[in-house]
N, C-alpha and C positions, 0 to 999 in steps of 0.2 A: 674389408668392404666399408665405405662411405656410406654413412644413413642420415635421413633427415628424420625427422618426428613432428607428426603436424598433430598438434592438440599436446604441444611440450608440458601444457599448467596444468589438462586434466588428471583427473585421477590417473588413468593410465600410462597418459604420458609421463607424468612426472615419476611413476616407477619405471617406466623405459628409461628414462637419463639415469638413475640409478644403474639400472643394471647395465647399461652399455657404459658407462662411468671405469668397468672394473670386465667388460667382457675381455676375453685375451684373443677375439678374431675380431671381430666389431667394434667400429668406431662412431661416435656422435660427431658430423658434421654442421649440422644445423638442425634451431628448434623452432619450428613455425608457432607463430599462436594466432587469433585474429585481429586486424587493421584496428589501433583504439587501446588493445590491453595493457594495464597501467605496467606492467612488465618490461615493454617492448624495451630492447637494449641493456636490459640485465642479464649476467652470466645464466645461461639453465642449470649448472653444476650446483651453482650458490642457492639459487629457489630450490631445487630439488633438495638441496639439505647437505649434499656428498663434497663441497669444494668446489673453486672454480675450476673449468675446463676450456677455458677459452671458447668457448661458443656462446654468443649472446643471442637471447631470444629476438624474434623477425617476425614480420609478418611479411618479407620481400620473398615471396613464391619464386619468382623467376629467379633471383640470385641464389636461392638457397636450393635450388632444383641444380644450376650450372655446377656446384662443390662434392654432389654426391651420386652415389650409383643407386640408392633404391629409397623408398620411403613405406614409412610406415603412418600410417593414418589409422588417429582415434579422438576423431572432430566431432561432426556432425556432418551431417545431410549436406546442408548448404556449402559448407568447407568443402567437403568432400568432391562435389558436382566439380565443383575448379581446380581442384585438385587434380583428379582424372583427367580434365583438357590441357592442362597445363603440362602432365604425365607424356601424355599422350604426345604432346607437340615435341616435345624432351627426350621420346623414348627412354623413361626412367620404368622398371617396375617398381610395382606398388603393391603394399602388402595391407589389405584392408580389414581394422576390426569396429569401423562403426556400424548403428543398427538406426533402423528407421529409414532406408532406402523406399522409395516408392519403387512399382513396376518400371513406370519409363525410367528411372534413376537403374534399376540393375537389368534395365537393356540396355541401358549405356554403357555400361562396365561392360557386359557380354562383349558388345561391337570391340570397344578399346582393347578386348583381351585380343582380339586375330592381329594387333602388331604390337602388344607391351604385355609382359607377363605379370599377371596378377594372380597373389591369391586372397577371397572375400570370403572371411570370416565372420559369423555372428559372437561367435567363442571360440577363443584361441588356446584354452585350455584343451592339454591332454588328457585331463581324468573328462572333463565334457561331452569330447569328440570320440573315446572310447564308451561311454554311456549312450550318444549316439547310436552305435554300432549295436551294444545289448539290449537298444529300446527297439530298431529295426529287428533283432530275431526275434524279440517275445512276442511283439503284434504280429509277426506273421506265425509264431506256432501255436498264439493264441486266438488268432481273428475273430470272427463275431460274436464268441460264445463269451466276451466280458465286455462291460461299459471302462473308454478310457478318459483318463480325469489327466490334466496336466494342471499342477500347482506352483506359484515361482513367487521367490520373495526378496526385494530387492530393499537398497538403501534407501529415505526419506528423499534424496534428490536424484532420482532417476525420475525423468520426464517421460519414457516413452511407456506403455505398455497394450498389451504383455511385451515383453523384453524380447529380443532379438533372438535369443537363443528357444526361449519359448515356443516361439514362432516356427524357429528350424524346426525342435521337437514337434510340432504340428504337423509340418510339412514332412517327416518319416513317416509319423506314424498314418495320415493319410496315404502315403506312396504301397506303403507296405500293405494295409487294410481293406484298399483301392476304392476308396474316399477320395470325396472334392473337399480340401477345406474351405474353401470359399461359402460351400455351401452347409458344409454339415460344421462346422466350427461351433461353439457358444461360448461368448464370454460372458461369463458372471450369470446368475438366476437372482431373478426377485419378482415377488408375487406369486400367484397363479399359474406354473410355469407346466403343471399336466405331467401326464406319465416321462418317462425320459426315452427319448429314440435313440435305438442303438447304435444308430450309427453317429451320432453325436462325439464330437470330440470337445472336451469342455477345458475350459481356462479360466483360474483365479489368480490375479496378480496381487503379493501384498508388500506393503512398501511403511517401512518404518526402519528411524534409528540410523546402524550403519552398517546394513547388512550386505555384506560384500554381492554372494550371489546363491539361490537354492531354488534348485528345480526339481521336484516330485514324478514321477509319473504313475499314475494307478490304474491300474488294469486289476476292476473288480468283476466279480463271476460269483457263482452262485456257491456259498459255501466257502468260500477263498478268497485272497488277496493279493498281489502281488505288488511291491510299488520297489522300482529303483529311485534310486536318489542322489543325486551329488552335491556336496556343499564347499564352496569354496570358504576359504579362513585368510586369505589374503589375495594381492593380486598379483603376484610374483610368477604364481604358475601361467596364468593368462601371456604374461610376459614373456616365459618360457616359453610359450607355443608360438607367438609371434616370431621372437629372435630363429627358432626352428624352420618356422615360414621363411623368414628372411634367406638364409643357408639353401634352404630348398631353391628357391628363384635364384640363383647366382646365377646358372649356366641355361637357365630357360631364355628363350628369346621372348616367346609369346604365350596365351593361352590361358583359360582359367583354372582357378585351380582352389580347393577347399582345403581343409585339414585334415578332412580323412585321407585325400593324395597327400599331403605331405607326412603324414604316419603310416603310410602305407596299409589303411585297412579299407579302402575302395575295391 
């Protein structure tokens, strides 16, 4: 199978061209980056560090959509929005691990998913998405009789937060709890902040150095503690899950799809 990779210079991407560099079913056909990057026309093999591959970094969307069968996206927002339309006009699936969508940005992707198959990822990791799955049983066998704390600590140049995955982690543990996060969320306390409501789901984001990725979740109660944790040590596994993703959408026509369908624990 034919891939493109849109965000070839990110961190992410640029372990994507690595590891598709040397996959033995997947092939790198083209590496998008944005209109402007002093790159543009250099080998992606050679930045990447792994050798040339004949593929030179683009920012030509359209040409680079016409070479391949599916794409993987780890832009940004903005990237991303054009991406999708451009998918879409193409019938390419797309396999998505950027965070910082707005609502109308992932009703977009909804609609585009009833004629191009996507899967949209916060974390592409499978130690993540099975952490998922063990944060959804403890909130439900533990519901209101503990206050839950989510903690997440990212690299010095991460723009968003809390981080995308945090966010999912939010949106479980509300589902599960049968909480609005919208309403009952809290990020960060300072001051005068009064007793704590329990139905409060709280978020500290912390950001230093070059912390790949670590998300906490604590579920405190009276007497006890419980906190699950995952900490990434590189970004290879992230990659894993992607390329994983990718394999899964081959024979899909349409539809959306997360990580927990592509590991089978939905």
């Amino acid at each position: 199978m034919k891939l493109a990779v849109s965000g070839a210079t990110g961190r992410m991407g640029l372990t994507l061209v690595r590891q598709l560099s040397k996959h033995p079913r997947l092939t790198l056909a083209a590496a998008l980056v944005r209109p402007g990057t002093a790159t543009i026309g250099k080998d992606a093999g050679a930045v990447a560090g792994v050798g040339t591959l004949g593929v030179r970094l683009t920012d030509d969307l359209q040409g680079a959509l016409a070479a391949v069968d599916l794409v993987i996206d780890f832009s940004t927002p903005d990237a991303a929005r054009t991406l999708l339309a451009q998918c879409l006009r193409a019938n390419k699936g797309l396999v998505i691990g950027t965070t910082g969508f707005s609502t109308d940005d992932l009703d977009a992707i909804s609609a585009a998913a009833r004629d191009i198959p996507i899967v949209l990822a916060p974390n592409m990791s499978v130690g993540v998405n099975l952490t998922f799955k063990l944060l959804d049983i403890a909130a439900r066998a533990l519901g209101d009789t503990v206050d839950v704390e989510v903690i997440e600590a990212h690299h010095r140049d991460k723009v968003d937060a809390p981080s995308g995955t945090a966010v999912r982690i939010g949106e479980i543990l509300a589902t599960a709890l049968g909480r609005d996060l919208q309403r009952d969320a809290v990020y960060g306390r300072q001051g005068h902040t009064g007793v704590r409501d329990r139905r409060s789901i709280g978020f500290s984001s912390l950001r230093g150095g070059d912390i790949v990725g670590e998300h906490t979740v604590m579920f405190a109660g009276a007497g006890e503690r419980i906190e699950i944790t995952h900490r990434a040590t590189s970004r290879d596994n992230f990659v894993e899950g992607a390329l994983r993703a990718v394999e899964f959408l081959a024979d899909r026509e349409s539809g959306l799809f997360d990580m927990q369908d592509v590991l089978g624990l939905s």
